[in-house]
N, C-alpha and C positions, 0 to 999 in steps of 0.2 A: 325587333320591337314593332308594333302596331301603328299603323296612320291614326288611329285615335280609339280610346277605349269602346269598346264593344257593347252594344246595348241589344240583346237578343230576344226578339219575339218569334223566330221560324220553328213552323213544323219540321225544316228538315236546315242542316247543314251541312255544307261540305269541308271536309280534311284533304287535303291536297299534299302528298308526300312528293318533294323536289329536292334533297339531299343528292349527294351521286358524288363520284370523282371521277368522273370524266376520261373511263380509260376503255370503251368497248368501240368507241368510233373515233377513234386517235386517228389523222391527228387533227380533226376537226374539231374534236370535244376535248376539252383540257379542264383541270380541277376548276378554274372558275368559267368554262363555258362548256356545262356538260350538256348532256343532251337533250336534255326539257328546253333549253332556249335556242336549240338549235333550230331553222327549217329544213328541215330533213326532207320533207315530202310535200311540199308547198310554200305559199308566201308567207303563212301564219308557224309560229314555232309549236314543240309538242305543248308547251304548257300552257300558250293562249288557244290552243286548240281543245284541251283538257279543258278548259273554265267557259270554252264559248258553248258546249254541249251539253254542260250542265247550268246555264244562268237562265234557261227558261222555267228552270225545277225551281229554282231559288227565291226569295225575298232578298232585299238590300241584307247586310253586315250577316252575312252566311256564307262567305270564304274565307278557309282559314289556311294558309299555304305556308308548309313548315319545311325551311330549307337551312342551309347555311352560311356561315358572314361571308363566303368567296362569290356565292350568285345572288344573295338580297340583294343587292344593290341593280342587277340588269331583269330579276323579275320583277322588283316591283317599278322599272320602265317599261315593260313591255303587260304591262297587269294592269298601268297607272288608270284606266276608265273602270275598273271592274270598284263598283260601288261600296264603303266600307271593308274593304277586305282587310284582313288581319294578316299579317305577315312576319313570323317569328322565325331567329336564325339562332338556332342551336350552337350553343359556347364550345358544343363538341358532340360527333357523329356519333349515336347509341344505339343504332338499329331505330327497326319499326315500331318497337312496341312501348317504349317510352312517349311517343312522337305521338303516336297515335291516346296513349293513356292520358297525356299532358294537354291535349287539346278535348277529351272528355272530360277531366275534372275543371278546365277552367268555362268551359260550357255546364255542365252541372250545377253550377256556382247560380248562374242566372236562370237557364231553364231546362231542368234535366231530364222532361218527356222529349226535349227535340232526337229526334234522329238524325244519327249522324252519319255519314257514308263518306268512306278512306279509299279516295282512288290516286293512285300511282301518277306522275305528272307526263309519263314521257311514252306512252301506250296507244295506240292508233285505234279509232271505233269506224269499221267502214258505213255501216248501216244507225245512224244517231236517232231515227224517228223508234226504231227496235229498240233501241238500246236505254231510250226513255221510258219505252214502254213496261221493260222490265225493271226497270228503276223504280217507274212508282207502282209496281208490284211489292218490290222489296222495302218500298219505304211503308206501304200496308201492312205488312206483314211486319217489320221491327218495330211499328208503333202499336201492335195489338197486344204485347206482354215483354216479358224478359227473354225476346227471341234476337239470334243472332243469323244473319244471311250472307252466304257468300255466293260470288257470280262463278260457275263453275262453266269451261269452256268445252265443248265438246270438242276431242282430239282427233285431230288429222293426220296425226303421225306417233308414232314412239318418242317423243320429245325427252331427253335426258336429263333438260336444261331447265324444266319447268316442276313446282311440286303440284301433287296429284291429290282429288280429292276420292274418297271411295262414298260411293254414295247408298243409303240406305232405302229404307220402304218411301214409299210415297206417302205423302202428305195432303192435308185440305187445299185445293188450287188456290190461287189468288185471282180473284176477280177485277180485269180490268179495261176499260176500254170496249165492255162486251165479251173478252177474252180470257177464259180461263188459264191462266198460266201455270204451268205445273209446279209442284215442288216436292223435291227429296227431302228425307233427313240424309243430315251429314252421318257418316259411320267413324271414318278418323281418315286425318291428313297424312300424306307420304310426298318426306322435302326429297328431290331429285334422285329417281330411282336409276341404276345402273340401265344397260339397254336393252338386259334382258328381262330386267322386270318393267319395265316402259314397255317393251314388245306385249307379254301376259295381260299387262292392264289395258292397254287399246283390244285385244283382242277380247278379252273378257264383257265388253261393253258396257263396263260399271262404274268408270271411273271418269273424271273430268279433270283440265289444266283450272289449277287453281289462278287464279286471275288477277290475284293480290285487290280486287274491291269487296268490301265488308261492308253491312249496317247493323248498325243497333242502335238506340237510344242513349245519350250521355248516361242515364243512373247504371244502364246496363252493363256497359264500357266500365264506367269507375268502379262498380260495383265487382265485377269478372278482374279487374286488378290490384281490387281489397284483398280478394280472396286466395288468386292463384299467386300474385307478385306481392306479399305481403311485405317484402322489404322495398320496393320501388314505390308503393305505394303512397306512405306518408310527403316521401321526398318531392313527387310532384303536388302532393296535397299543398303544402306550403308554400310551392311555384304559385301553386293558381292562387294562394290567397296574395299573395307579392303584387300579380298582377294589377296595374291600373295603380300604382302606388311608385313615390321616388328608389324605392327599394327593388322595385322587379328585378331591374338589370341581373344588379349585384348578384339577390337569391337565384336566378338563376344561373348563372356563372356556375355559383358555389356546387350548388347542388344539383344539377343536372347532371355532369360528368361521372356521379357520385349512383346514379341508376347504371343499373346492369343492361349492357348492350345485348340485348336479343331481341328475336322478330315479335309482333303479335301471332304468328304463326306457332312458334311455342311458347310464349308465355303465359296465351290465353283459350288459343283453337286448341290446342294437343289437350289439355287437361281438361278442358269442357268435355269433350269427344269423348274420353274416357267413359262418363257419366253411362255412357250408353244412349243409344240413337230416342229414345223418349224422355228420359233426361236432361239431356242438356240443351233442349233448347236452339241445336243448329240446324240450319235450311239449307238449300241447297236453289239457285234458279239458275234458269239458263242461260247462258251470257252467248246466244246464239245472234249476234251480230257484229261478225266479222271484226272480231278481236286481233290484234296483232300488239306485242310489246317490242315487234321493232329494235330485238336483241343483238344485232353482228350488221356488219356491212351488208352481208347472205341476204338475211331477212330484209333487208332495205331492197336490195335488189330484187327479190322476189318479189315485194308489195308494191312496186311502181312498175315491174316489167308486166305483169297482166296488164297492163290498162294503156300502156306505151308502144310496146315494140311485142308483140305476141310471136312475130315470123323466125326474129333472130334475137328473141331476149337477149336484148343489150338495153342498159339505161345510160348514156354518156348527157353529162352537163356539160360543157362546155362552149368557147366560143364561139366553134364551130369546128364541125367535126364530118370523117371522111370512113366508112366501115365497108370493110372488102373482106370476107369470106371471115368474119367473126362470129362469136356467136355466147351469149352467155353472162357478157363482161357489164363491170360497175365501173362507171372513171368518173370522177369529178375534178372537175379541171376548168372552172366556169373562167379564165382568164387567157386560156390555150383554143390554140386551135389542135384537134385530136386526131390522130388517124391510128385503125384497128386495124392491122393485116395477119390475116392467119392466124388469130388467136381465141382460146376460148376461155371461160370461165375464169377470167381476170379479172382483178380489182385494184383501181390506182384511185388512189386521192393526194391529190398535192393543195398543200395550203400554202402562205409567205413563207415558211423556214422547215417544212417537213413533205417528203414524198412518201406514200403508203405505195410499197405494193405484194401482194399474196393473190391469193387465189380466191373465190367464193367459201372454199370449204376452208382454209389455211385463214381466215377471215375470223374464225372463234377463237382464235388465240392470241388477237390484236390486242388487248390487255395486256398482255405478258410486256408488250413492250413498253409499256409505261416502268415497270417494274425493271427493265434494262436500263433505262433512260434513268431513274433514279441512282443506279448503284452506280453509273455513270459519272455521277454528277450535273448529268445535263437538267438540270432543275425547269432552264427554262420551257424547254419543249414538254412540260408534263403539266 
């Protein structure tokens, strides 16, 4: 439910997806402290990190942060300064593209030229002065017609874990700041290629990591889910009219659970894409400022070890700590005092009632163990 109904005059708004169950950084992120509220990589968590780099874009009552009833309650304490923010917890988890469709028609409602841009709550931007940069390129370009933009990452590796954009001809640049920024059409999306077509497409030079940030405009959004989701679509129709009324709750209980769980990825990119690259109206920009989604333990360790320990890439939190011929390793143990002897490419995390430990690469399968832990019965540790 919302801190108070929403009265909307912005050119642009933000969508903030913070849902999750908390099972890739076990056992520090559990179903209700998943990883958006976590400080993984400083003082500030992912998802006040997320809203502090976009509140320079914004006008007051322009965040709308759609999570679920296990974390509303500790985002919106660590949110509680961000001005008018909307904060809505989903009766039940349905993927992206309801989440994202539900908070265009209840924006449409009031002013449906804003644009609105869906970014991920739990995802690292190293470079934020860039990354605005491109922002209000994208928000030029999703307010000049029925255009749709995605941030496409230029890839540094065969990535397995990421879906892939293929990109087409080039487009009219966007003008900004002085700076022409380029822009592709979109060709069509591809969700997590095997590793030998991950390998083909970095090699190819055509394709880019899909970023999970989108803009469009609300009519544009509602409109692309009239068409391609025509049974989800009245169902949040009626949400957004509930809203701001003694009824919301209820309606949405009811009927939210009642939309079909899938991504905006294909309910609404795959079948625009179709149309063909002059068609349908997709962009492509560059999301060439030091993106990271900060996926596995791995990834945490890589993104703090450049900037830390370069000689013997180790990142150890702890009370204090003692490293003799190590080299590679992740420990958090901020209560411990640690010592590293002969060991490489480690990773331990101990929290009050769980010890992690695997390896950097043994690290993408940390999930799995939520999934033991449940057939367990160990409820509490998930």
């Amino acid at each position: 439910m919302s801190k108070e109904t929403i009265k909307l005059k912005p050119s642009f708004a933000a969508v903030i997806l913070a849902g999750g169950s908390g099972t890739r950084f076990w056992p520090r992120s559990r179903k209700a402290r998943a990883k958006q509220v976590l400080a993984l990589d400083g003082e500030r968590t992912m998802i006040q990190q997320t809203v502090a780099r976009l509140e320079d874009m914004m006008p007051e009552h322009a965040v709308w942060v759609i999570t679920n009833s296990l974390l509303a309650d500790t985002i919106d304490k660590q949110l509680n300064a961000v001005p008018g923010m909307v904060l809505l917890h989903e009766p039940e988890a349905r993927n992206t593209a309801p989440a994202c469709a539900l908070a265009a028609f209840l924006i449409e409602r009031q002013a449906p030229e804003t644009v609105i841009g869906v970014f991920p709550s739990d995802h690292t931007i190293g470079n934020v002065a860039r990354f605005q940069m491109i922002l209000r390129a994208s928000i030029k370009l999703a307010a000049a017609g029925p255009n749709v933009v995605v941030l496409g990452v230029p890839p540094t590796r065969p990535e397995t874990g990421y879906g892939y954009i293929e990109l087409g001809g080039a487009a009219q640049a966007v003008t900004v700041g002085g700076e022409a920024i380029p822009v592709r059409h979109v060709r069509r999306f591809t969700e997590k290629p095997d590793a030998h077509r991950a390998r083909a497409f970095v090699r190819g030079g055509n394709y880019v990591w899909n970023s999970g940030m989108f803009l469009w405009s609300a009519r544009t959004l509602a409109n692309a889910i009239r068409e391609h989701s025509p049974a989800m679509a009245p169902l949040l129709e009626k949400i957004a009219t509930a809203y701001g009324t003694p009824e919301f709750d209820a309606v949405f209980a009811e009927l939210y659970p009642q939309c079909e769980s899938i991504s905006i990825d294909y309910a609404v990119l795959e079948p625009m894409s179709a149309k063909g690259e002059t068609e349908s109206h997709l962009y492509c920009l560059p999301a060439d400022f030091a993106w990271n989604d900060l996926g596995s333990w791995a990834a945490l360790h890589e993104f703090i070890a450049e900037n830390t320990d370069p000689e013997n890439n180790n990142v150890v939190q702890a009370g204090f700590n003692v490293q003799i011929n190590s080299s590679g390793c992740y420990v958090y143990a901020p209560e411990r005092t640690v010592a590293l002897v002969g060991v490489k490419d480690i990773v331990v995390v101990e929290t009050e009632d769980a010890i992690l430990v695997t390896t950097r690469e043994g690290s993408q399968e940390v999930g799995k163990v939520v999934g033991e832990l449940k057939k367990a019965g160990k409820l509490d540790l998930v």
